[in-house]
N, C-alpha and C positions, 0 to 999 in steps of 0.2 A: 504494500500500500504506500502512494506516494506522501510523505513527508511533506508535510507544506511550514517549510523556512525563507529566513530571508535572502539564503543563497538559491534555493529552489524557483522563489518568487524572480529572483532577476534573470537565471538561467530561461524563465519562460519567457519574459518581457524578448530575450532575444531573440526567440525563435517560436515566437507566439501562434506563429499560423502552422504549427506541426506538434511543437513540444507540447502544450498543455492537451492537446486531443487524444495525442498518443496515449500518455499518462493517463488518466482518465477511463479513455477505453480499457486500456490495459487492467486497472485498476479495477473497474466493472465486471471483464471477461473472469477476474483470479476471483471475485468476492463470490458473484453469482454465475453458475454453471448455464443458467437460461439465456444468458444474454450472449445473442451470437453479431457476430459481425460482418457486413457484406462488403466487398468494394468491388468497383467496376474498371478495373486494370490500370488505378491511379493512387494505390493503398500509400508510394511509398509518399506521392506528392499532400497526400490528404492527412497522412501520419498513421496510419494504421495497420500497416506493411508487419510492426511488430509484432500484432497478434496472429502472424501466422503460426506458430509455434502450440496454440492452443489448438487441438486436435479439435474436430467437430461444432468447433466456434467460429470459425475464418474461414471464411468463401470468395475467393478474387474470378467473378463472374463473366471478367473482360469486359470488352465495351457493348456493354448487352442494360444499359440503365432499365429501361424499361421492366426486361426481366428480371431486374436486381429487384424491382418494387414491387412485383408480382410474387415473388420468393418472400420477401421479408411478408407480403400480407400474408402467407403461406402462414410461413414462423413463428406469426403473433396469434392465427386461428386457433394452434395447436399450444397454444402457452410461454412460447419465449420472446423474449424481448431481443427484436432486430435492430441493428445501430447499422443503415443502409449509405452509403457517402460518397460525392464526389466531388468536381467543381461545379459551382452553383449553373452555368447555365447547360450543361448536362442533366440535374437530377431535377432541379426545379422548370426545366423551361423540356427537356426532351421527355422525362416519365411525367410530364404534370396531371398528363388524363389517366396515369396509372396511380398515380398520387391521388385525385381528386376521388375516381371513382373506386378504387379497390382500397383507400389507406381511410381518407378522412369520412367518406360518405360511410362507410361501416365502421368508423371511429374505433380503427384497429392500435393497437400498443405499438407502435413503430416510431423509432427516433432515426430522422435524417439530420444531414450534417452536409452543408452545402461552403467548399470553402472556393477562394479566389471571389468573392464575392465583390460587389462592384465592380472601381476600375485595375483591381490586385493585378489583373493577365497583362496591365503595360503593357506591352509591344508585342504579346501574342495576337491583338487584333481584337474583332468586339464579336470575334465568333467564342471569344474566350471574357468576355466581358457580362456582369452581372448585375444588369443595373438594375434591374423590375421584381427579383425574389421576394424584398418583402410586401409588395405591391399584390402580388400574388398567394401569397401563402396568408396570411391576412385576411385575403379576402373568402376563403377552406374552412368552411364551418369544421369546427371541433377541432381544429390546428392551434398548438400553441406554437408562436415564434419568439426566439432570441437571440440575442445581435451581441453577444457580449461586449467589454471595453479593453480590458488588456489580459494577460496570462494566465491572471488567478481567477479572474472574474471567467474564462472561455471554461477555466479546471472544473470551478463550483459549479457554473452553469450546464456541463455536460453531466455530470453524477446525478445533478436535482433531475436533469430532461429523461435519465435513464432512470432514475427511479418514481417517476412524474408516470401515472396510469394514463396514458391518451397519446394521439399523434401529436408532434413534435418537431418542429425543425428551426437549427441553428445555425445560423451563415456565419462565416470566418473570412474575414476582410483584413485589406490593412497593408502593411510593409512589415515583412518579417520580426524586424525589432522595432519593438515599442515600446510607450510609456510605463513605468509602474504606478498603478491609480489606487489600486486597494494591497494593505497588509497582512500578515501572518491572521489578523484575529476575523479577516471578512468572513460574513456568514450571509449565502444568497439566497434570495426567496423567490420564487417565482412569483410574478405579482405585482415587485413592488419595486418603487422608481427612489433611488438614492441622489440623494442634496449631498452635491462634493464640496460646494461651494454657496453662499447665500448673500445675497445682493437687490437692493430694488431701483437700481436706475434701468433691468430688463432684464429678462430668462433666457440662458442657453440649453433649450433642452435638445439633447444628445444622444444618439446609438451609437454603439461598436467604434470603429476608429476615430470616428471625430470629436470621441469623447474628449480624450487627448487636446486636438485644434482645441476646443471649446474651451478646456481650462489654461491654454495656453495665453489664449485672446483674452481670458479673462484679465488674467495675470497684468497682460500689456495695457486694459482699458485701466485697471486698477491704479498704476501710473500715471495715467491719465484723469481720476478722477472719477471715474467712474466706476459704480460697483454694479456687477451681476451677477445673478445665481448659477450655479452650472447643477443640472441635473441629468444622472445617467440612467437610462432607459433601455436598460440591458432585457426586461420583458416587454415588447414592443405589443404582445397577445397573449393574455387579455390584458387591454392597457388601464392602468389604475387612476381612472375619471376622478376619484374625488381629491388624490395628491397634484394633478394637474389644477383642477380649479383651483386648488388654494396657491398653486405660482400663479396662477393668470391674474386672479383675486388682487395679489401683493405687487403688480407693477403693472405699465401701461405698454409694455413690448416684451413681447412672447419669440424667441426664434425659433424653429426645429433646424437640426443639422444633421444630416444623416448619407451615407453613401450607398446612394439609390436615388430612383428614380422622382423627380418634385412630385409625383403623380401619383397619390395615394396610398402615399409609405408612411415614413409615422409623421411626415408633415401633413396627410390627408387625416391619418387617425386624431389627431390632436387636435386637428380644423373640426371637423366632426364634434367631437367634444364639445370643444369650444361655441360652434356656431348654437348647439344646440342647448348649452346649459352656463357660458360663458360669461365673465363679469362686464364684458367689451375692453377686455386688452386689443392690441393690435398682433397680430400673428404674420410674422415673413416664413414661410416653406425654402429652405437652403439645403438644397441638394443637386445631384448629376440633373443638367438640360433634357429638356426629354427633346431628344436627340438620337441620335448613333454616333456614339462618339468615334471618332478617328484613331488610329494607332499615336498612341503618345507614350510618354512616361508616366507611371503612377503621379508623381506630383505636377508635372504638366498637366495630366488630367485635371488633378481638383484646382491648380491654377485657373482655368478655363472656368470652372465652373464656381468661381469664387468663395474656394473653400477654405484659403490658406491660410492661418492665423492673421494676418495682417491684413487680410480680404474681410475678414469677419469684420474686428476691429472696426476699417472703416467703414462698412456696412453700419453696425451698431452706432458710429458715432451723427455721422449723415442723418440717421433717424431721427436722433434726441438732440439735433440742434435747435 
């Protein structure tokens, strides 16, 4: 079982988009003998390659996603819990009708794990680009989604989804090393939306990688004079309506920042909320263009789509002059 210290925490922050999954799984496949694992001929890039070693638990399917989803609803009918993974728009955008109709619609025990999420594929091209998962998986009656924010937050988040009764799926985004956000004593609930920071000149509320940008811009407006909240929103489904009202409540500018599509991601969830039980903050949606994006580099990417700490920034200040 993995040790969670403060050298294990930094080990993950550098290799966040493999190390903490692997761990986790791993951890999962040795505690319970039910829990089997699929992947679609991408175990090593997804991190899962390690549990080949557990006999009767590891199945590398090839490039067969569809069947990988059709096998794991197999595996949940008969009592085990399937941990089915690829890059996001392989399992979420090529098995989605095997997702929607064989996993969520009979609201089978199945955890996916969708990683390269957003613009992670950089210069693989936008046949490898993930910008609409949680747009979709969202919108999958009886699906829960999370977006985690750094290492420990991906570790908690995968143990709770694998011990969590219902369908399930976690995107893993980002640049391999990242921030460290949460310490040794974090304890994740599916649920519930963490205040990293508290501020009322406006709210950064935040999923998965941009959790990071968020409290970075913080930091820089804080300099500035200006104070805002940063909140992480590591369960994007079901999203927790009344911890949002009470940010929207406490300031007059609400942002979502998220690496996905502006169109119905947790910038549309939040909108939602808001339009419908909201105090009238003002709310900006800041994510990927709904677009196709072009071959670029991950931070080109969110350059473009003005995501960069220093994009934020002057976003936020523009506003409240």
């Amino acid at each position: 079982m993995t040790e969670i210290t403060k050298d294990k925490i930094t080990e993950c922050s550098k290799n966040w988009h493999k190390g903490p999954v692997s761990d986790a799984v791993i951890d999962a496949v040795e505690s319970n003998k039910d829990v089997v694992v699929l992947a679609a001929d991408l175990a090593k890039a997804v991190g899962v390659y390690e549990c080949y070693t557990y006999e009767g638990q590891y199945f590398n399917l090839g490039i067969c996603e569809q069947n990988m989803i059709g096998m794991a609803g197999g595996l949940a009918k008969e009592g085990k819990i399937p941990i089915a993974s690829s890059f996001v728009p392989f399992i979420a955008l090529r098995a989605l009708e095997q997702i929607r109709t064989g996993i969520a619609n009979m609201n089978l025990n199945v955890k996916l794990i969708g990683t390269n999420a957003g613009v992670r594929g950089g210069k693989a091209g936008s046949s490898h680009y993930g910008l609409e998962d949680i747009t979709i998986m969202r919108s999958l009656p009886n699906m829960t989604v999370l977006s985690p924010s750094d290492g420990l937050s991906m570790y908690k988040a995968i143990r709770a989804m694998i011990d969590y009764v219902g369908p399930s799926y976690l995107r893993v985004g980002g640049l391999p090393v990242m921030p460290i956000i949460y310490k040794e004593d974090f304890d994740f609930e599916i649920g519930k939306i963490y205040a990293l920071r508290e501020g009322k000149d406006a709210a950064l509320v935040a999923t998965g990688p941009m959790v990071g940008r968020a409290l970075e811009a913080a930091e820089i407006l804080s300099g500035k004079g200006i104070e805002v909240g940063v909140y992480d929103v590591i369960t994007i489904k079901p999203l927790d309506k009344e911890f949002l009202l009470n940010v929207a409540a406490g300031t007059q500018h609400v942002y979502t920042l998220e690496e996905n599509t502006v169109l119905g991601g947790l910038g549309g969830a939040v909108a939602e909320i808001m339009a419908q039980h909201g105090p009238g903050a003002r709310l900006k949606i800041l994510g990927l263009k709904d677009e196709f994006m072009k071959i670029a580099s991950y931070e080109d990417q969110l350059e473009k789509c003005g995501l960069l700490p220093d994009q934020i920034v002057a976003t936020v200040q523009k506003d409240l002059e």
